[in-house]
N, C-alpha and C positions, 0 to 999 in steps of 0.2 A: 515446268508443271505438266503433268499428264493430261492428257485429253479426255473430259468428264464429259456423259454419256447420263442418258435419264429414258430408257426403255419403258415405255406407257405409252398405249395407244390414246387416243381423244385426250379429256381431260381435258384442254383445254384453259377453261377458265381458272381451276385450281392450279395447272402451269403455273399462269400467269402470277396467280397471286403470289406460290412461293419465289418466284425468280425473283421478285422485290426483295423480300427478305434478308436479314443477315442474323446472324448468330448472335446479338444484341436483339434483334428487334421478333425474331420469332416467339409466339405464344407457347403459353405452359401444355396448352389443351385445344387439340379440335376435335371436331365431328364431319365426318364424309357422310353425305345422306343421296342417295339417290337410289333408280330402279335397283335391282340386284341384276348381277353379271356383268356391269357397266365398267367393271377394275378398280372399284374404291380402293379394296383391301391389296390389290396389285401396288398401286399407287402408295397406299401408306405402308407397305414393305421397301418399297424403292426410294422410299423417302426417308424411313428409318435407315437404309444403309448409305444416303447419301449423304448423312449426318453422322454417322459413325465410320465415312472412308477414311481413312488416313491419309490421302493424298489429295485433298480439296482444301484449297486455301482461302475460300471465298464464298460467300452463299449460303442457300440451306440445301438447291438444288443439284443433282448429279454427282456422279462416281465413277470412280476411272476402271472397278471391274478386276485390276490385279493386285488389288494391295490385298495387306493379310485380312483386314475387316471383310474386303470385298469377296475374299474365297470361302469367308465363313456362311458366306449368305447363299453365292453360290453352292454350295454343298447339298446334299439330299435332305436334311436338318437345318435350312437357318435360324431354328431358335438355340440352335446352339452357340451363337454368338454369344457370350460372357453378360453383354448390355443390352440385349436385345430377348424382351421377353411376349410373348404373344399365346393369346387365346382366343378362338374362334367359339362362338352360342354361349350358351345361357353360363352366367355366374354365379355360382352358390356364395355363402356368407363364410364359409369354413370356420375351423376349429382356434379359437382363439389362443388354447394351448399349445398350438405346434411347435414345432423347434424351428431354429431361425436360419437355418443351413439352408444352403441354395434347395431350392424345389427344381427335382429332378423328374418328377412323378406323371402324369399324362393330365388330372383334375385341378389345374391351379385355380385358387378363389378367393374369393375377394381380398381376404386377410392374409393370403399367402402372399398378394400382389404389393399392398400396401407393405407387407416385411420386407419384400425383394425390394424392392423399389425405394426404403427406408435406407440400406446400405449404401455404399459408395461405389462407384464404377469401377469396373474392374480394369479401363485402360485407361484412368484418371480424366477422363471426357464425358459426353454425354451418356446418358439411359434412355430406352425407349421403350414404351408401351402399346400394343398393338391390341386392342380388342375389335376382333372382328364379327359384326353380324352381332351384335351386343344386344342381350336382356340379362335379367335378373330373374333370379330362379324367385327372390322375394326382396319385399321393400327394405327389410334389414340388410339385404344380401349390397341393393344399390345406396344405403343405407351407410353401411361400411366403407364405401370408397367415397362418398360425398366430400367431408373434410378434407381429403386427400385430395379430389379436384379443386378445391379451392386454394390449399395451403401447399402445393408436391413440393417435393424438396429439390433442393437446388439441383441444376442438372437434369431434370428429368422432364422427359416430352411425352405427352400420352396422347395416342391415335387413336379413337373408335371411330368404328362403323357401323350403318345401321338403315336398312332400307322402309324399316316404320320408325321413323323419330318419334311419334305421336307417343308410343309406346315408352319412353323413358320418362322417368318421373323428371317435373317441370325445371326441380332443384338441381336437379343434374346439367339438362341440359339446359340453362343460362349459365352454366360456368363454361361452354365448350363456345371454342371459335365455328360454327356451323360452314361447311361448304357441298355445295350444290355437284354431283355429280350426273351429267345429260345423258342420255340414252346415246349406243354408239352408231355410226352409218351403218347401212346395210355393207359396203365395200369394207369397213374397218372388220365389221362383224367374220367378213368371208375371209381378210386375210388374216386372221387369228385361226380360224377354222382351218387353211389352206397350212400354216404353219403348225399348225397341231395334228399333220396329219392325216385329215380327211381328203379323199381324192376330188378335184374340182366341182362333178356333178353334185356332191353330196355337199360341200362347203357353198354353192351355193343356193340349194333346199333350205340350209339351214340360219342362213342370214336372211332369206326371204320372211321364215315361220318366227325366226331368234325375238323379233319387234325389238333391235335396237341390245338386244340383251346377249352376251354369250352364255349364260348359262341356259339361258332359254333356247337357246340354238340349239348348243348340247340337248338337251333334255328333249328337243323335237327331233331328234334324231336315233335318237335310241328304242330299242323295241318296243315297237306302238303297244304290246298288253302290257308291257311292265311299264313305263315311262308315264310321267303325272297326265303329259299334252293327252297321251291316251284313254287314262282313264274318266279325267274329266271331259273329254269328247263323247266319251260312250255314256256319261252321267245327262250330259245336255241332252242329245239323240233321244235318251229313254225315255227322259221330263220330258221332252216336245213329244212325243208318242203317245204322251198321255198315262205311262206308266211310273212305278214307283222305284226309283233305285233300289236294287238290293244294300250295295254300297256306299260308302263314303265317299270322299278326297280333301274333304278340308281340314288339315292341320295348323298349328302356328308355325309350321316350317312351309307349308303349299300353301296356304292362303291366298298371298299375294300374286302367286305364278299363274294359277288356276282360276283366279279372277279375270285375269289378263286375257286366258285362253278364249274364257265364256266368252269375254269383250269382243274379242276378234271373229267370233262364228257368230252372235247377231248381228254385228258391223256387218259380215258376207252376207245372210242370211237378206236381212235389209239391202244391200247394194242389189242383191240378184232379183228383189221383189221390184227394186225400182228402176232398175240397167235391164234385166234378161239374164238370159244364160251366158250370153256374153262379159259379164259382167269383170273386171279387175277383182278376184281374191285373196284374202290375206291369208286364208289359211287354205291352199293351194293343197294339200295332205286329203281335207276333207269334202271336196269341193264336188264329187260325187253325190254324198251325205248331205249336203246344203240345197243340189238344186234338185232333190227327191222330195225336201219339204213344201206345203204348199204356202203359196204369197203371204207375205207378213205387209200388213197394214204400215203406215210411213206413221201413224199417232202409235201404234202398241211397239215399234220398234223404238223410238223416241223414249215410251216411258219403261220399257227393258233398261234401256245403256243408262237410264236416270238411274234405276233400280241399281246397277252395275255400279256408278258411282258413288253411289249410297253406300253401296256393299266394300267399294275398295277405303273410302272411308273410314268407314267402321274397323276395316283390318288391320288400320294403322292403329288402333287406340287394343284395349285389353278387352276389348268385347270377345266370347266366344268362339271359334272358327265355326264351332257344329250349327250356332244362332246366326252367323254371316252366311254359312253356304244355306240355312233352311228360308231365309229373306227370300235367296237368288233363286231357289226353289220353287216358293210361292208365285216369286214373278212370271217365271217361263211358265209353271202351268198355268198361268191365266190366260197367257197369250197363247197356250195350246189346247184350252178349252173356245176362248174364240174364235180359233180356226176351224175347231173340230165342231162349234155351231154353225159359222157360216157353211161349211161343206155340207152340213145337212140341210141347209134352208135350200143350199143353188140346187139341190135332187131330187125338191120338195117340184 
């Protein structure tokens, strides 16, 4: 037997659970739920091909990497695998009239999944289902796959992911086996970054800013005007100033990242009011920015990061992003009108 191999950083506890497992006792249906950048959807591609390697005699976990399943994944395209079908964002309801021929097209949805997924496997073994970063464009849309998650047809395993579960309707998710994905270390973060690439100083800026996340690492790394880190940094700075953004940043796609960010610059913002300049920063990028602002009170810091929890909250459910970030708004300019009170009484 060949020597099977499960490339996934952390994970850990979801490891654990599938290595129990056997091809009898595996579920029809889970749910990955954790931060985003953590490798959920890593994780449920390497799981889907560990289940579709041909040369695994045992388990649900690992893959030996040269069999013909395993070059299909390897490839620049592994949804080109035959049984191996995957969609990343939101899913439309689609056309109930389509024709029932393989979907070859970029837009697969709901009813295209349910067709593919209806046929038989094309290497007389398992099918796999991969939705990553999973919503519904509308409740008919989750609407349509619902039976499907109850009743899938023999053979067939479906993986979503999804960093706001709040967000999927309830019916949905009591049909999925839910698992927990944790935030990665800063050292896993760096050598993902070191492996991708980046020259040491810069992989590790970006496990320090990343909070456990690679895509957040990425994304603080990239040019501070363009990059989200950047512009919700210049959104905070303007509110504490006392002025009114021109701009935005909150979408259903930044929400959750951009929440993170705010979090991290009152967290500094706070340690420096109560350490000094001296102070440990998390967001080390801005740390100029932070100790230009004046002292933040240890009570309006408190009820900020409440406000922040509030706000990340709300982001998991189908509230608004423009009514999430205008909350987070309100709260900073209070605490920057009670700063910009006190400085005038201590002149008085």
């Amino acid at each position: 037997m060949s020597e099977l191999h499960f490339d996934v950083v952390g994970a850990d506890g979801p490891k654990a659970y599938f290595e129990r497992l056997t091809r009898e006792t595996i579920s029809h249906a889970y749910l990955f739920t954790g931060p985003p950048g953590v490798g959920k959807k890593t994780f449920a591609r390497r799981l889907a091909q560990s289940l579709l390697c041909e040369k695994r005699e045992s388990g649900v976990l690992g893959y030996d990497g040269t069999c013909a399943s395993c070059r299909l994944f390897a490839s620049s395209d592994a949804a080109r695998h035959p049984d191996f079908l995957e969609h990343t964002g939101v899913l439309k309801i689609g056309d109930s009239d389509a024709a029932m021929g393989f979907y070859e097209g970029e837009e697969l949805t709901a009813r295209d999944l349910v067709r593919q997924l209806s046929m038989q496997s094309y290497s007389g073994g398992l099918r796999v289902l991969l939705l990553g970063d999973i919503d519904f464009a509308t409740h008919h849309a989750a609407n349509a796959l619902l039976k499907f998650f109850e009743e899938p047809p023999r053979g067939v395993i479906l993986l979503l992911t999804t960093s706001t579960p709040g967000r999927l309707l309830v019916t949905i998710r009591s049909r999925l086996i839910e698992l927990r994905f944790s935030s990665l270390s800063q050292a896993q973060v760096r050598g993902i970054l070191r492996e991708s690439g980046y020259e040491d100083d810069r992989a590790d800026l970006g496990a320090a800013l990343g909070g456990g996340s690679v895509t957040r690492a990425i994304a603080a790394l990239a040019d501070d005007e363009e990059s989200l880190r950047g512009q919700v940094a210049q959104w905070f700075f303007t509110v504490i100033g006392g002025t009114s953004p021109e701009t935005g940043w909150a979408t259903r796609e930044t929400l959750g990242d951009g929440l993170e960010v705010l979090k991290s610059l009152v967290r500094d913002w706070m340690a420096l009011a109560a350490v000094g300049a001296d102070a440990p920063l998390i967001a080390v990028d801005y740390a100029h920015d932070l100790r230009e602002l004046p002292a933040l009170a240890a009570d309006d810091a408190l009820a900020m990061l409440a406000k922040l929890d509030d706000a990340q909250r709300l982001a998991r459910t189908n509230v608004s992003p423009q009514m999430v970030s205008e909350l987070v708004r309100m709260a900073l300019t209070g605490a920057a009108l009670t700063r910009s009170r006190e400085t005038r009484s201590s002149r008085r």
